[in-house]
PDB file of N, CA, C and O in Angstrom:
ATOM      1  N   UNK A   1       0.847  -1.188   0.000  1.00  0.00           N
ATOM      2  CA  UNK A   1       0.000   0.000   0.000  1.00  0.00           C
ATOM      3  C   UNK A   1       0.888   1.246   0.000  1.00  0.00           C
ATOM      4  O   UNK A   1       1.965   1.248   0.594  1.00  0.00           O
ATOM      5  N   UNK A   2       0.342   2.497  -0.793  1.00  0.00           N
ATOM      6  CA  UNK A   2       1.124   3.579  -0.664  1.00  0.00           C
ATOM      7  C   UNK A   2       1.262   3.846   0.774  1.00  0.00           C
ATOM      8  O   UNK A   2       0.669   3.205   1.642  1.00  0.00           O
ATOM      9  N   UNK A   3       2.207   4.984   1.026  1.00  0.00           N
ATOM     10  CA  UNK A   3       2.326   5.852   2.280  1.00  0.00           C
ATOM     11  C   UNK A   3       1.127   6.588   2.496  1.00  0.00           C
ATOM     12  O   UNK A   3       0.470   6.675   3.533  1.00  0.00           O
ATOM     13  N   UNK A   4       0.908   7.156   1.278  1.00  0.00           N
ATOM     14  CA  UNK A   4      -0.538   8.639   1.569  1.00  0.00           C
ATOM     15  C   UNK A   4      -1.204   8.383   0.207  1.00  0.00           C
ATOM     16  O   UNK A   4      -0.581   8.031  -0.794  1.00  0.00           O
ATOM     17  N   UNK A   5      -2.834   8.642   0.278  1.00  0.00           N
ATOM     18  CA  UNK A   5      -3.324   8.372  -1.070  1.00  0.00           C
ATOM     19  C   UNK A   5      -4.246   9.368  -0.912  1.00  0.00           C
ATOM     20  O   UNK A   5      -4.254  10.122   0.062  1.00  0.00           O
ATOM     21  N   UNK A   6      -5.154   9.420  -1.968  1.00  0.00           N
ATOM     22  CA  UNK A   6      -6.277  10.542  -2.290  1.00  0.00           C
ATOM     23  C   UNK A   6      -7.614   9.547  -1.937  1.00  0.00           C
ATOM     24  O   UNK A   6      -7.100   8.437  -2.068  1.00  0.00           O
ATOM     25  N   UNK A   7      -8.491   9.400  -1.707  1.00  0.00           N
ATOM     26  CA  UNK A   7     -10.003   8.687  -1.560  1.00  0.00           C
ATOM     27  C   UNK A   7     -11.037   9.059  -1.236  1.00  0.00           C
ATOM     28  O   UNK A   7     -11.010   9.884  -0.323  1.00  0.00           O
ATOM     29  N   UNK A   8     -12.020   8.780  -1.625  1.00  0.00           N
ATOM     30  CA  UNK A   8     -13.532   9.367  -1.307  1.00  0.00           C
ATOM     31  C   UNK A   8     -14.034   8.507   0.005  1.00  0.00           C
ATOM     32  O   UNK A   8     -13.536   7.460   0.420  1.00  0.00           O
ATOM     33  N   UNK A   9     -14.925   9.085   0.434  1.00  0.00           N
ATOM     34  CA  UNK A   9     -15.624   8.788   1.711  1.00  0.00           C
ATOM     35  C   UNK A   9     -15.527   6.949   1.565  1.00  0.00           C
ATOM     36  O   UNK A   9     -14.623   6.289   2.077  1.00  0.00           O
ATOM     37  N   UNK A  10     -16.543   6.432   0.845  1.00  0.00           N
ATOM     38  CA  UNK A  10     -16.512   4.876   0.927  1.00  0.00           C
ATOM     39  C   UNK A  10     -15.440   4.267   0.581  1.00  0.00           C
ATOM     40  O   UNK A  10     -15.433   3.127   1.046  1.00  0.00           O
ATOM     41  N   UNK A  11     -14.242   4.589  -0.219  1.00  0.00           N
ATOM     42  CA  UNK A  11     -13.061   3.950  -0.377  1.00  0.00           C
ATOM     43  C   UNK A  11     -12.429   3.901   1.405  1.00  0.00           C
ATOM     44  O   UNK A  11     -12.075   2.884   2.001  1.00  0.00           O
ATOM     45  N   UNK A  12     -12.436   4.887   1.780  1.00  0.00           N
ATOM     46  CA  UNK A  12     -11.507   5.219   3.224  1.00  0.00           C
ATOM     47  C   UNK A  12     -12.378   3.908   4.155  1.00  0.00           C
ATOM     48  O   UNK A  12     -11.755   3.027   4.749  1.00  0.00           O
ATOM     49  N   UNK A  13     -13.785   3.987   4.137  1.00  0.00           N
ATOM     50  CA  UNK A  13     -14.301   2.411   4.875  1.00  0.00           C
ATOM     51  C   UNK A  13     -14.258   1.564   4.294  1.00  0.00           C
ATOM     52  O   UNK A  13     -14.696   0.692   5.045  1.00  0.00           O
ATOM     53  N   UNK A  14     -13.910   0.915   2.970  1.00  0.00           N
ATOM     54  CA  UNK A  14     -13.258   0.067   2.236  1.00  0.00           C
ATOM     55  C   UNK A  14     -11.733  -0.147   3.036  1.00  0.00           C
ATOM     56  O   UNK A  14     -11.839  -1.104   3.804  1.00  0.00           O
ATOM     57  N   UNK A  15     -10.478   0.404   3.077  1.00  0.00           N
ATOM     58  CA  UNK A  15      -9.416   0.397   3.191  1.00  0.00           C
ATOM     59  C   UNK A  15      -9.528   0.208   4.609  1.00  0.00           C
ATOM     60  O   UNK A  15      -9.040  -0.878   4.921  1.00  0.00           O
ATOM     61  N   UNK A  16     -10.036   0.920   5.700  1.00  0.00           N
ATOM     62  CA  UNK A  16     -10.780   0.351   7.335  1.00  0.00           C
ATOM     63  C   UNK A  16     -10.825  -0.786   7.196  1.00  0.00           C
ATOM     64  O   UNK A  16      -9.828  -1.366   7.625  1.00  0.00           O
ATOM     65  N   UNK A  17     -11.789  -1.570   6.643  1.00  0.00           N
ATOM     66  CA  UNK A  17     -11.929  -2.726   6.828  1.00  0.00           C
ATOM     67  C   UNK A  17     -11.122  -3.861   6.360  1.00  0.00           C
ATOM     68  O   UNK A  17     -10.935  -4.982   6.833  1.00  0.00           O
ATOM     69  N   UNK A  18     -10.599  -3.134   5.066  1.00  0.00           N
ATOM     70  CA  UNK A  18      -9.352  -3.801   5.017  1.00  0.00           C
ATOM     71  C   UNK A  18      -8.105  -4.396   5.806  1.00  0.00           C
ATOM     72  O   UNK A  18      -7.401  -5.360   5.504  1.00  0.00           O
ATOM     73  N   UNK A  19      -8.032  -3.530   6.925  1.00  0.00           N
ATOM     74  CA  UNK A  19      -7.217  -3.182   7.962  1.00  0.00           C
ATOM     75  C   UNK A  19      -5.705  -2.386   7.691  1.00  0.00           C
ATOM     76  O   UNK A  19      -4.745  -2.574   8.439  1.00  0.00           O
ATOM     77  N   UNK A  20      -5.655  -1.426   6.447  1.00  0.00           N
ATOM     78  CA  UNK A  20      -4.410  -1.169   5.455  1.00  0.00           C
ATOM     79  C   UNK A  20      -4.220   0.365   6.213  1.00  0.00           C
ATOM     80  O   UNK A  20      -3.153   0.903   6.511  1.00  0.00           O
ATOM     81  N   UNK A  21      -5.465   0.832   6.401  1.00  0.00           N
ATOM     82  CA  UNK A  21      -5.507   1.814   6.972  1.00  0.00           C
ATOM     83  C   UNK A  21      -5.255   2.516   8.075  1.00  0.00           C
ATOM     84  O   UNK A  21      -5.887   2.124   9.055  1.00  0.00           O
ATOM     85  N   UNK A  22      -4.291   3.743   8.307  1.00  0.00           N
ATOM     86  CA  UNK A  22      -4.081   4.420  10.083  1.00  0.00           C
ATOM     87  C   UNK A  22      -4.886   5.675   9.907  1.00  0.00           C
ATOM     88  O   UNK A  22      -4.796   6.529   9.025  1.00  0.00           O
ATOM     89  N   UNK A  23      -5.489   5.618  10.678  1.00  0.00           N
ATOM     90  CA  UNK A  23      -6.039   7.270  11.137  1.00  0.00           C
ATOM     91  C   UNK A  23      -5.319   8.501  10.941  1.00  0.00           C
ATOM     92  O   UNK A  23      -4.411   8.868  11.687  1.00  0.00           O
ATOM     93  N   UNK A  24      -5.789   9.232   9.784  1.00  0.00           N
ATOM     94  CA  UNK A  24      -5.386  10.436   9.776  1.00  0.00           C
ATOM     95  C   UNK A  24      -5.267  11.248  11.397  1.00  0.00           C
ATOM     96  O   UNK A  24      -4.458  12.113  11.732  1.00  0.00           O
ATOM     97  N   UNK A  25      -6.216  10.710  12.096  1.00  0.00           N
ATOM     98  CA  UNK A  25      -6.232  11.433  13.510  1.00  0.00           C
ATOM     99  C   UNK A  25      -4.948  11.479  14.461  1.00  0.00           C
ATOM    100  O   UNK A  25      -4.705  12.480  15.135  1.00  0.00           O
ATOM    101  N   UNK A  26      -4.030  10.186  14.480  1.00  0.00           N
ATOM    102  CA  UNK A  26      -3.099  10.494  15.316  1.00  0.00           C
ATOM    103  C   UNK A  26      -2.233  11.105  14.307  1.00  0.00           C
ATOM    104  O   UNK A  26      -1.180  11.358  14.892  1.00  0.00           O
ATOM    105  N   UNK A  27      -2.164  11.401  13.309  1.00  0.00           N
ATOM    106  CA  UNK A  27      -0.851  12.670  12.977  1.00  0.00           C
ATOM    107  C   UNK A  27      -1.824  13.938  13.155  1.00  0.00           C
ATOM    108  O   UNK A  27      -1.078  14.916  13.165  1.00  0.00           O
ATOM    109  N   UNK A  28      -2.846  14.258  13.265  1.00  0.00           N
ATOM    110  CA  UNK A  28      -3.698  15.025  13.428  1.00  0.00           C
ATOM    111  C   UNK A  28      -3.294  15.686  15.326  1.00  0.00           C
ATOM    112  O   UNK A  28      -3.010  16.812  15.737  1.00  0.00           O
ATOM    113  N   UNK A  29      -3.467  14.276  16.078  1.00  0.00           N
ATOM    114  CA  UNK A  29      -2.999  14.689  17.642  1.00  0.00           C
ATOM    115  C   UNK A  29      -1.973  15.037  17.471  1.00  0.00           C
ATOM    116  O   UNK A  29      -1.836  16.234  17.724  1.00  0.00           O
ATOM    117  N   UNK A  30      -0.533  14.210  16.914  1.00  0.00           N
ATOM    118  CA  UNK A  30       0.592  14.526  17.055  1.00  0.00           C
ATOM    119  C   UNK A  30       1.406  15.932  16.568  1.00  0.00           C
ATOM    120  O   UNK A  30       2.555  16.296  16.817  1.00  0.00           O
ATOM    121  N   UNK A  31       0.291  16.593  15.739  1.00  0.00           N
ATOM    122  CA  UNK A  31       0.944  17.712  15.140  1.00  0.00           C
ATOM    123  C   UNK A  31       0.318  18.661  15.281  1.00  0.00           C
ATOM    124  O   UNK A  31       0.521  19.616  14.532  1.00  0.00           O
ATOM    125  N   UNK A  32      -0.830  18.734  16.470  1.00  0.00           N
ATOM    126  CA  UNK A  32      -1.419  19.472  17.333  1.00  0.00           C
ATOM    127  C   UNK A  32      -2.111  20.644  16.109  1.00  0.00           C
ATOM    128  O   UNK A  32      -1.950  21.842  15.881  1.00  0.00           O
ATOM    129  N   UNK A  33      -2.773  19.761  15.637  1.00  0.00           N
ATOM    130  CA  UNK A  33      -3.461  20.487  13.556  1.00  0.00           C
ATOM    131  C   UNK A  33      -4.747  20.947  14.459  1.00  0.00           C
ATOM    132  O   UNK A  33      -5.512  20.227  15.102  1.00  0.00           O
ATOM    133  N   UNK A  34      -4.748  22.025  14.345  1.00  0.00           N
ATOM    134  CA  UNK A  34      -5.931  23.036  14.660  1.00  0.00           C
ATOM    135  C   UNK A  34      -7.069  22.304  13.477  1.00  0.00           C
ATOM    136  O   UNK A  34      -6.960  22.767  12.342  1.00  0.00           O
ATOM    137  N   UNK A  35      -7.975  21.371  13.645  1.00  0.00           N
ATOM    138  CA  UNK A  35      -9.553  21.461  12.507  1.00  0.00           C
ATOM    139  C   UNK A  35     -10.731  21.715  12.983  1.00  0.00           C
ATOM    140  O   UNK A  35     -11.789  21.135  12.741  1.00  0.00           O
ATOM    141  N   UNK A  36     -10.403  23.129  14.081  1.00  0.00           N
ATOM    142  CA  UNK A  36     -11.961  23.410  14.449  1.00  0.00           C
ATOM    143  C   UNK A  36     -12.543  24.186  13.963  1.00  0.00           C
ATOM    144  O   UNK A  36     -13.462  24.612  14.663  1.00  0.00           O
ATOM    145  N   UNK A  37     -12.397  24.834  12.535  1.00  0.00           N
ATOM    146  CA  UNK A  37     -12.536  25.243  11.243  1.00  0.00           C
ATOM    147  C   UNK A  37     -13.418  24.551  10.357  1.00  0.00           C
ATOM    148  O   UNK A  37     -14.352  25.045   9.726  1.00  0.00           O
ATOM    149  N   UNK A  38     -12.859  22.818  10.374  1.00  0.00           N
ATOM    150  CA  UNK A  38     -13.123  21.946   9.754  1.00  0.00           C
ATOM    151  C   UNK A  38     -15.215  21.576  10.074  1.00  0.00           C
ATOM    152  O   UNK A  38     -15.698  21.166  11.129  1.00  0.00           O
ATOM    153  N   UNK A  39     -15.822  21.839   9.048  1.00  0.00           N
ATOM    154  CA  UNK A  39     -17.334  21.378   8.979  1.00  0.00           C
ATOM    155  C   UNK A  39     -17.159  19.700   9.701  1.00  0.00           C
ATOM    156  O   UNK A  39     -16.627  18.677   9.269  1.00  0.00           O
ATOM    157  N   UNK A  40     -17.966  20.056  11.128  1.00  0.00           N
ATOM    158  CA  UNK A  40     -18.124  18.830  11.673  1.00  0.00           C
ATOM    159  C   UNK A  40     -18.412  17.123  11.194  1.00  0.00           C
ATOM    160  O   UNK A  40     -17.904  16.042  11.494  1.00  0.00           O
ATOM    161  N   UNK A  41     -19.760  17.683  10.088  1.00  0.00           N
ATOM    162  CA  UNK A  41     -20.830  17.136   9.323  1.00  0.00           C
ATOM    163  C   UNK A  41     -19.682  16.295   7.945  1.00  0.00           C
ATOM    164  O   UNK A  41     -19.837  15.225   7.357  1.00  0.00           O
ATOM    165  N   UNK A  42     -18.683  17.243   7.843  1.00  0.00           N
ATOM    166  CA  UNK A  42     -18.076  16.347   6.590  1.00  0.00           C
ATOM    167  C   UNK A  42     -17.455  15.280   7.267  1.00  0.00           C
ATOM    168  O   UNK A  42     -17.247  14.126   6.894  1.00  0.00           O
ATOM    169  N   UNK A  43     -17.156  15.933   8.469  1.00  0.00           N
ATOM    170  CA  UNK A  43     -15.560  15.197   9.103  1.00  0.00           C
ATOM    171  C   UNK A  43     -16.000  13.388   9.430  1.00  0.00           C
ATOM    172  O   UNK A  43     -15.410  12.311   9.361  1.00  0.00           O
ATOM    173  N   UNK A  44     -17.243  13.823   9.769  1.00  0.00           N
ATOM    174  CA  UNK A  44     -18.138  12.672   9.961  1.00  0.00           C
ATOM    175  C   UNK A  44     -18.592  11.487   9.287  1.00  0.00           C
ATOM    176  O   UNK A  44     -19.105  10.443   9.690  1.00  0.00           O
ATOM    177  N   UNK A  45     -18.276  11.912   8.180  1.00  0.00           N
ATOM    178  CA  UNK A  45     -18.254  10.990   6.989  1.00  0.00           C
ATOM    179  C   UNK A  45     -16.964  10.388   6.867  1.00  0.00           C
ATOM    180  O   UNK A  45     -17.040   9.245   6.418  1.00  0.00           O
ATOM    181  N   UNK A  46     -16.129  10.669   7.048  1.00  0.00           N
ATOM    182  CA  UNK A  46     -14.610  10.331   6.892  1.00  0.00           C
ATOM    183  C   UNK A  46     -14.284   9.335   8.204  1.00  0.00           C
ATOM    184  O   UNK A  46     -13.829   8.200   8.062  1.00  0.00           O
ATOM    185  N   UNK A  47     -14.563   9.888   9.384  1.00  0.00           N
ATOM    186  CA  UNK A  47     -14.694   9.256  10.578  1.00  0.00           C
ATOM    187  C   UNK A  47     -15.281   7.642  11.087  1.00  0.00           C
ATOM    188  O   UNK A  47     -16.494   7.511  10.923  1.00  0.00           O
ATOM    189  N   UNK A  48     -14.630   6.551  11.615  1.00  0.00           N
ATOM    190  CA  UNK A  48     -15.279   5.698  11.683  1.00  0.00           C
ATOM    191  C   UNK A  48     -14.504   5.110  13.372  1.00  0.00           C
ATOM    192  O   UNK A  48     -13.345   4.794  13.642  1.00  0.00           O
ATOM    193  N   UNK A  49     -15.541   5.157  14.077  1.00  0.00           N
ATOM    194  CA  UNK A  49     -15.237   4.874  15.212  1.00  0.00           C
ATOM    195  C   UNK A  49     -14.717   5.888  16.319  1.00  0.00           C
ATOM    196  O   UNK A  49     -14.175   5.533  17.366  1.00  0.00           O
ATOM    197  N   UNK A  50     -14.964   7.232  15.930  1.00  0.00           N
ATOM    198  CA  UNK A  50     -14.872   8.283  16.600  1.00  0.00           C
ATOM    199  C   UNK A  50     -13.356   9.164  15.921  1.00  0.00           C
ATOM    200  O   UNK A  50     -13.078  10.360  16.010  1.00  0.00           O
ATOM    201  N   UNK A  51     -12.606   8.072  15.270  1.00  0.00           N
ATOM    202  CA  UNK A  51     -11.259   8.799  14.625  1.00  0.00           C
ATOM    203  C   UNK A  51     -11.161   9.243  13.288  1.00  0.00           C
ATOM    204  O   UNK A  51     -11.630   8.509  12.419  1.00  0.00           O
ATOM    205  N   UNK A  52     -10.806   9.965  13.072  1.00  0.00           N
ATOM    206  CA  UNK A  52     -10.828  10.594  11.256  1.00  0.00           C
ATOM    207  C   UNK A  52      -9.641   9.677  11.048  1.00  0.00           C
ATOM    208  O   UNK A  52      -8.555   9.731  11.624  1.00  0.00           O
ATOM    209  N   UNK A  53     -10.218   8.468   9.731  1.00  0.00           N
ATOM    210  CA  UNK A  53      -9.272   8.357   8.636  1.00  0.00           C
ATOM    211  C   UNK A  53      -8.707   9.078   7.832  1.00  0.00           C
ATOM    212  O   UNK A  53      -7.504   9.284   7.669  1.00  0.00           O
ATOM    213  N   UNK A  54     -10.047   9.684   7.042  1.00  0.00           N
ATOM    214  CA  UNK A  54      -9.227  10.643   5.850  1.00  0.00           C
ATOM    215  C   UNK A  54      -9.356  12.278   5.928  1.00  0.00           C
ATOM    216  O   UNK A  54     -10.225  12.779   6.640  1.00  0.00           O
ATOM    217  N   UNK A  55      -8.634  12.923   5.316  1.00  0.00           N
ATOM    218  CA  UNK A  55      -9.010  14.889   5.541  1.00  0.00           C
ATOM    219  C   UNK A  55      -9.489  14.569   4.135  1.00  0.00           C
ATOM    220  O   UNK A  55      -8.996  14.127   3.097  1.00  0.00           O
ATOM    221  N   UNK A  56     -11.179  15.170   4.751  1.00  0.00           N
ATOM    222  CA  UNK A  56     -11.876  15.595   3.589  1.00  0.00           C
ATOM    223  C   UNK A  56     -11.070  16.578   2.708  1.00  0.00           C
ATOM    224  O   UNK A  56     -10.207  17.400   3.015  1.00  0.00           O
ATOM    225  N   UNK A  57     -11.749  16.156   1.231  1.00  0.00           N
ATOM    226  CA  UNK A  57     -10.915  16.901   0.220  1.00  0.00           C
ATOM    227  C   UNK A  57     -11.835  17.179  -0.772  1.00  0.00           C
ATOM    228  O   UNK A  57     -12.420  16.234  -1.301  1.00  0.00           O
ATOM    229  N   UNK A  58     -12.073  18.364  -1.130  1.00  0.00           N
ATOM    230  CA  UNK A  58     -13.088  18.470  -2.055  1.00  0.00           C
ATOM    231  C   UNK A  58     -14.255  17.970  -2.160  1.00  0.00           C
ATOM    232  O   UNK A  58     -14.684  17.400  -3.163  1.00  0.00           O
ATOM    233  N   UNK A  59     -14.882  18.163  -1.068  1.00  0.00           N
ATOM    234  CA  UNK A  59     -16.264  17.619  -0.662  1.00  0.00           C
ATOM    235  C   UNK A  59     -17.098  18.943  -0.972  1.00  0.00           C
ATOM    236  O   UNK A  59     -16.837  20.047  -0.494  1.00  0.00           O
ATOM    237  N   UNK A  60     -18.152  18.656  -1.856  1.00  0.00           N
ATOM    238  CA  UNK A  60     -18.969  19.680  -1.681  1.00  0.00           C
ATOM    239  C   UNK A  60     -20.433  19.210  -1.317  1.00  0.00           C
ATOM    240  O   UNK A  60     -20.763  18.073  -0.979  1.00  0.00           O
ATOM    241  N   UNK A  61     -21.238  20.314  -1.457  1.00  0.00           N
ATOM    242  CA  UNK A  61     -22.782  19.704  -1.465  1.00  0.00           C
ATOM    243  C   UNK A  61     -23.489  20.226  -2.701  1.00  0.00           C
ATOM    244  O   UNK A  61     -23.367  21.318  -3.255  1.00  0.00           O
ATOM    245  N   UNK A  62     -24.479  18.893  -3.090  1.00  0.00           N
ATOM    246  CA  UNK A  62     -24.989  19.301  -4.272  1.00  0.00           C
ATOM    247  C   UNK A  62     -26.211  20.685  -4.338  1.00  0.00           C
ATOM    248  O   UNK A  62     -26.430  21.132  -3.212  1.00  0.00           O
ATOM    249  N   UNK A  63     -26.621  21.050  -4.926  1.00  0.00           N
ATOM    250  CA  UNK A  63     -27.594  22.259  -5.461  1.00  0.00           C
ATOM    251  C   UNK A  63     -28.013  22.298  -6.608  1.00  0.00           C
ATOM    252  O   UNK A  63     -27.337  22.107  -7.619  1.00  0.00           O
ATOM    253  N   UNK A  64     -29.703  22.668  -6.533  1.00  0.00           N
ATOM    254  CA  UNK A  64     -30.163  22.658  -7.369  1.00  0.00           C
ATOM    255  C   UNK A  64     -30.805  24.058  -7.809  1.00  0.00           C
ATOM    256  O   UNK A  64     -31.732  24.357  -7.057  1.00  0.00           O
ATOM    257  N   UNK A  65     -30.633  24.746  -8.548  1.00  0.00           N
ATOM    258  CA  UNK A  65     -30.978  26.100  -9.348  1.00  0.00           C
ATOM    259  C   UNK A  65     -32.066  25.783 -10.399  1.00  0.00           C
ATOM    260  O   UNK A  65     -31.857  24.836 -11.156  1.00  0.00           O
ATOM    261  N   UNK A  66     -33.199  26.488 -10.511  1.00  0.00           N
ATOM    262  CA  UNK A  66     -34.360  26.461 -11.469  1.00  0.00           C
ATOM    263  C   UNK A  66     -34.875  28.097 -11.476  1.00  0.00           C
ATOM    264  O   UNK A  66     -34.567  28.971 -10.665  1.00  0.00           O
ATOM    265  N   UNK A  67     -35.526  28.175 -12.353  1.00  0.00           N
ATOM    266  CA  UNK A  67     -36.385  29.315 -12.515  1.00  0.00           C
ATOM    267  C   UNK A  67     -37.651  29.395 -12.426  1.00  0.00           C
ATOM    268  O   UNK A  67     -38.321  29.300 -13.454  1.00  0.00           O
ATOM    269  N   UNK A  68     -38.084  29.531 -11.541  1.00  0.00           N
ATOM    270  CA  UNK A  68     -39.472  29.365 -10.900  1.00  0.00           C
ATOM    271  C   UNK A  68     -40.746  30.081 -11.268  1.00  0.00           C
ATOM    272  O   UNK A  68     -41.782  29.952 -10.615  1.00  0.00           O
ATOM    273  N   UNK A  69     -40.620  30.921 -12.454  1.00  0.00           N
ATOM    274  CA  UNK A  69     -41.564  31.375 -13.131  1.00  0.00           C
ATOM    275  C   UNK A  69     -41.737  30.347 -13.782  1.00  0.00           C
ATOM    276  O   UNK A  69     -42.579  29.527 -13.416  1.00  0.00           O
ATOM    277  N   UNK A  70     -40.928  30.144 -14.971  1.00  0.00           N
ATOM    278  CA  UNK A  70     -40.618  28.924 -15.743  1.00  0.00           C
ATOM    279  C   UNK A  70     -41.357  27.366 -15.424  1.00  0.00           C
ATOM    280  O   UNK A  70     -42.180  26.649 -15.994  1.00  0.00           O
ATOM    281  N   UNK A  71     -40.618  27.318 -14.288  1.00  0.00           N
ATOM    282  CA  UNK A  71     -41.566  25.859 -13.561  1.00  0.00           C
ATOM    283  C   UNK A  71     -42.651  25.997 -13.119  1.00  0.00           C
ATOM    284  O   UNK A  71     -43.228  24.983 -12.729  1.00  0.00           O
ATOM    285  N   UNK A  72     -43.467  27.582 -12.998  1.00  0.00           N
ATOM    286  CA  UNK A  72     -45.044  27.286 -13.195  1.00  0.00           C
ATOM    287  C   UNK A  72     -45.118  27.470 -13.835  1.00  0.00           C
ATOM    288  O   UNK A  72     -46.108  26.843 -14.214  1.00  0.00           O
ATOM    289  N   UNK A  73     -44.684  28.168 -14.792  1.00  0.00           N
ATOM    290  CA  UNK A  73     -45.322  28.385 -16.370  1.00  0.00           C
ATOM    291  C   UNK A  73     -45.545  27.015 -17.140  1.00  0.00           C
ATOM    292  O   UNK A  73     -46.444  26.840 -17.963  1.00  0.00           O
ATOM    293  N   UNK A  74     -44.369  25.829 -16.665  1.00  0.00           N
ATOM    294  CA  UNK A  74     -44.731  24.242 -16.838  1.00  0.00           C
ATOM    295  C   UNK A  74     -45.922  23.553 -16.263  1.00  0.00           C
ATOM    296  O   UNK A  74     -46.551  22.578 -16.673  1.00  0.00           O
ATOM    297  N   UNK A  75     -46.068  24.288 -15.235  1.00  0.00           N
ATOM    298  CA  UNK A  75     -47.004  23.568 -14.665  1.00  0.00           C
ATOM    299  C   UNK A  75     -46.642  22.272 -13.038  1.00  0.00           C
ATOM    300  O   UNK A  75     -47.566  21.623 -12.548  1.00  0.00           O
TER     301      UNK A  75
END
């Protein structure tokens, strides 16, 4: 396995269960990384068992934009 990789939320509990995986969290304790910045709600997804595997990365949330005259004018 690499040293450091890139992964989305379900790969990182893929690689967990794998057992390949260390917690981003203890270099997180050990390097005393300020993430109380960090959106709780993402971190949470990344998190399994109270410890962050991975630092979210380009997580966004989806949105949806319409024109609402338009969509009654559809009906």
């Amino acid at each position: 396995m690499p040293a450091l990789l890139l992964l989305y939320d379900l790969g990182t509990r893929r690689m967990y269960d794998l057992g390949v995986a260390a917690p981003i969290q203890s270099f997180i304790d050990r390097e005393r990384f300020d993430g109380s910045n960090l959106e709780p709600n993402i971190l949470a997804q990344y998190s399994i068992e109270g410890k962050l595997y991975s630092m979210p990365f380009s997580a966004s949330g989806v949105m949806l934009y319409y024109n609402a005259s338009a969509f009654r004018s559809a009906g």
